[in-house]
C-alpha positions in Angstrom: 18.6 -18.1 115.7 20.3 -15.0 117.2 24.0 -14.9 116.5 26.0 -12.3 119.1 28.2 -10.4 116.8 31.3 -11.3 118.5 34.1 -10.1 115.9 33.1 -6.7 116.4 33.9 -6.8 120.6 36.7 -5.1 120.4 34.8 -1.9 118.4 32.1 -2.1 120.4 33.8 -2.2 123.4 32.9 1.1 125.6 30.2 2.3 123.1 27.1 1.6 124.9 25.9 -0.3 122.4 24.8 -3.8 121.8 24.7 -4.9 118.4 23.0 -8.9 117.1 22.0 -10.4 113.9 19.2 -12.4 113.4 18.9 -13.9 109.6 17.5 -10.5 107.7 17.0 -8.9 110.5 19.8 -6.7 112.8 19.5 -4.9 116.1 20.8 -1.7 117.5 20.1 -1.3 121.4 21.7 1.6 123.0 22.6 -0.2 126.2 23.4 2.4 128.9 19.9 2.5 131.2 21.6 3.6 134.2 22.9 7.0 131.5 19.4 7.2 129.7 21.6 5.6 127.1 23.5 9.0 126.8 25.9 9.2 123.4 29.6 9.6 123.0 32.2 9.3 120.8 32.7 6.5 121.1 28.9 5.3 120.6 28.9 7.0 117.0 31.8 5.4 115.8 30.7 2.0 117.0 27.6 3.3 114.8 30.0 3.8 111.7 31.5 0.7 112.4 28.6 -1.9 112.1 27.1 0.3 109.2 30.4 -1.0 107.2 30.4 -4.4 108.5 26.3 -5.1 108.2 25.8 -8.5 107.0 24.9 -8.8 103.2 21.4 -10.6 104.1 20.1 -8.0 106.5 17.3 -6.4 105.1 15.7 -4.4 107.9 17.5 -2.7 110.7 15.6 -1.8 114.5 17.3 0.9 116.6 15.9 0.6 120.2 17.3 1.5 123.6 17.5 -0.4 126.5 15.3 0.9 129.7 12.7 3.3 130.3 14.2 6.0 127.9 16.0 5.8 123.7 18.3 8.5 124.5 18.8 11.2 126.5 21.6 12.6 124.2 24.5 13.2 124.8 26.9 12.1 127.9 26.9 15.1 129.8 30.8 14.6 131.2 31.3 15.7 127.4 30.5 19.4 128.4 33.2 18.8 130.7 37.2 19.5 130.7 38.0 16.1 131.2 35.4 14.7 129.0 35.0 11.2 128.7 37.8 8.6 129.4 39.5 7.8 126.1 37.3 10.2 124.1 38.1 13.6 125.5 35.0 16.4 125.6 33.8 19.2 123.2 36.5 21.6 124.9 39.2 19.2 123.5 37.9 18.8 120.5 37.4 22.6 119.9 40.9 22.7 120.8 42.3 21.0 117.6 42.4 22.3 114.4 39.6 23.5 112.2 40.2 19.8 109.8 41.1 17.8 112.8 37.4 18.6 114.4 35.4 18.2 110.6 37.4 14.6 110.4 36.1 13.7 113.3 32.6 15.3 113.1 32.5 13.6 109.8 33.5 10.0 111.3 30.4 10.2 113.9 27.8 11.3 110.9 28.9 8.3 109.6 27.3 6.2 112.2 24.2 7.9 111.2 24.1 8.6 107.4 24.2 4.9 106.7 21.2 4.0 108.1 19.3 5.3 104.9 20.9 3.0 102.9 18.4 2.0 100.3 19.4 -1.9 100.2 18.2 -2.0 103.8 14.9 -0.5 106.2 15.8 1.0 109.4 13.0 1.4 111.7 13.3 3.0 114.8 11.5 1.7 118.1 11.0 4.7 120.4 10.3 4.4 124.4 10.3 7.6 126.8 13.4 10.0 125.9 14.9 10.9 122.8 16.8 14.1 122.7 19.5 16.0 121.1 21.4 13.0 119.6 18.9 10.7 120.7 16.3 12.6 118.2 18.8 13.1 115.4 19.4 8.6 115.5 15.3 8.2 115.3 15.4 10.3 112.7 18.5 9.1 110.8 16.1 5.5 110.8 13.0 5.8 107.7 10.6 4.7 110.3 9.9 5.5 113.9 7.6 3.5 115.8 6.7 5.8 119.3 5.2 4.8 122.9 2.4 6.9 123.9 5.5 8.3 126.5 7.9 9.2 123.7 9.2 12.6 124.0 11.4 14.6 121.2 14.1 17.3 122.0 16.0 18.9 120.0 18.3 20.2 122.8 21.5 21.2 121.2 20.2 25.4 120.9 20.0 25.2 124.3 23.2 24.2 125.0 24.8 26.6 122.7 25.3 24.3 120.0 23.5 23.3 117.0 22.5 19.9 115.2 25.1 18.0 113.7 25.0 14.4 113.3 22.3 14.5 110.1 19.1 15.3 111.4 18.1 18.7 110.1 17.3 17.3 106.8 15.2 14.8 108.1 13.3 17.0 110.0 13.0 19.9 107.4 12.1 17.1 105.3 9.2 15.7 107.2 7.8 18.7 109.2 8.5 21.5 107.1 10.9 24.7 107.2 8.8 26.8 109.8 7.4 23.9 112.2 11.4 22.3 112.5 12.6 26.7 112.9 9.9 26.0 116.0 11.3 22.6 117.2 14.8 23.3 117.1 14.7 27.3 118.1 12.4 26.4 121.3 14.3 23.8 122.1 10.5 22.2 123.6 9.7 18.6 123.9 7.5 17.3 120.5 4.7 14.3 122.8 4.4 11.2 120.9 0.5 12.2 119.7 1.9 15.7 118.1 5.0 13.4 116.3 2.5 11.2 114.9 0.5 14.2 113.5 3.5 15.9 112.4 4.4 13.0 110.7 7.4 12.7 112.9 6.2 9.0 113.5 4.1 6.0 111.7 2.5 4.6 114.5 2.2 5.3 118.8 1.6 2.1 120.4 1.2 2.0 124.5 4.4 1.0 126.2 3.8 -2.7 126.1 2.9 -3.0 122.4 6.5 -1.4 121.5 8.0 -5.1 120.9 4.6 -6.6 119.1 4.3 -3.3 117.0 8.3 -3.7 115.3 7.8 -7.6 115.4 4.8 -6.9 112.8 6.4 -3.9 110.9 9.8 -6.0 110.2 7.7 -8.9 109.2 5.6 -6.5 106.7 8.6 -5.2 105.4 10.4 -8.6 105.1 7.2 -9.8 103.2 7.8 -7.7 99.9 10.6 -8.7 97.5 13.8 -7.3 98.7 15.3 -6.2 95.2 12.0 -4.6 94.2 11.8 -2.6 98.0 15.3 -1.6 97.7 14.3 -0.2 94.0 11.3 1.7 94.9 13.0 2.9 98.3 15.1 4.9 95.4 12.6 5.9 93.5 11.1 7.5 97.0 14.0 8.9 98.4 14.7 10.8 95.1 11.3 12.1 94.7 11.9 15.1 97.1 15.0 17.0 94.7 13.3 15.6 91.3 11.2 17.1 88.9 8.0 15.4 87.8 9.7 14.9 84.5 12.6 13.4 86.3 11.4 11.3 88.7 9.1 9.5 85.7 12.6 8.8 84.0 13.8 7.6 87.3 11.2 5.2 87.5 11.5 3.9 84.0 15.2 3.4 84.6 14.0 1.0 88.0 11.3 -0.7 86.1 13.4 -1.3 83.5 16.0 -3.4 85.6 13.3 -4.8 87.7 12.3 -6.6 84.1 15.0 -7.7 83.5 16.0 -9.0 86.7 12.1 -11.1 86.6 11.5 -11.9 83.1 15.1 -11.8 81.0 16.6 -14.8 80.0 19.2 -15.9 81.1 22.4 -15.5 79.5 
């Protein structure tokens, strides 16, 4: 049974986004199809906002967007002097002091960073557009699941600006220091075929097959034991700064309390 996440209405209110729990599982749809599901402000920090209020039984996370496109990025009246109702625009925000615009940078990484959480899976589900900040949210999620019509941008170069809600590691981290120069320096759309080879993506599924395709993912990853997943999510995410040396401590440490957890007696 779905359950409508009322007591957040009032932080979700004028974010775009609509936000539901189902048991383990909770979902993300940016819900702006007339705007391409364009970002604000306001969208990121309804982001931060259900990242600190998630449910203590939700294990996998889907970020999708309503319509034919993810994201196009951002809202576009934020390039403009009036900006956005309620939110002002990147000219008022330049505007303030030097701390005034990191707090508030900081507040909308929020809305991304805790999607790699390791107690929980965040998967993606990719249809049509995702740029700028659409491309940085897919790949703030550990998965991406793309239709054969995804397209990646990484348009903020081109607009004068530069990635900053948390997806340069990502991408360094899963294409490589040259191929995400290319991406990001060319500004050029990355098809759903070349993400998959890039590594960009786990799996490109015609248009249709998007709902079937996270259906069986989220029942894959629901399938394995949750503390042991959450464990050897760890283990992988570590891997990357570790040395060999380190990461087999690492994984002694985690086996260790896995043991314990399965075969100690209770006290």
């Amino acid at each position: 049974m779905t359950d409508a996440v009322h007591g957040g209405s009032a932080e979700l209110a004028g974010s775009g986004l609509r936000y539901e729990v189902d048991g383990e599982i909770a979902t993300i749809t940016l819900n702006r199809p007339e705007k391409r599901n364009a970002q604000t402000f306001a969208t990121w920090s309804a982001l931060a906002w259900i990242g600190k209020n998630l449910p203590e039984q939700v294990r996998v996370v889907v970020v999708n967007g309503e319509g034919p496109s993810f994201s196009a990025g951002l809202d576009l009246r934020m390039f403009t002097p009036d900006g956005v109702p309620g939110q002002g625009s990147f000219a008022s925000a330049a505007a303030t002091s030097r701390t005034a615009f990191m707090e508030r940078v900081t507040a909308a990484q929020e809305g991304f960073l805790w999607l790699r959480r390791p107690d929980i899976v965040s998967v993606a589900a990719v249809r049509g557009h995702a740029i700028g900040a659409g491309f940085q949210l897919a790949l703030a999620c550990d998965l991406r699941i793309l239709t054969s019509d995804a397209r990646f941008c990484m348009k903020e170069p081109a607009l004068g600006l530069v990635p900053d809600l948390t997806g340069t590691k990502p991408l360094v981290d899963l294409v490589g220091l040259s191929r995400a120069m290319e991406i990001c320096l060319t500004a050029r759309s990355v098809g759903a075929h070349e993400a998959l080879r890039l590594g960009l993506a786990e799996l490109v599924v015609e248009p249709g097959q998007l709902p079937s395709a996270v259906d069986d993912l989220v029942k894959a990853l629901l399938s394995v034991n949750r503390d042991a997943a959450s464990a050897t999510k760890r283990l992988l995410v570590a891997a990357g700064g570790n040395t060999l040396e380190e990461q087999a401590a690492l994984e002694r440490h985690e086996q260790w309390g896995r043991l314990q957890a399965l075969f100690a007696p209770p006290n």
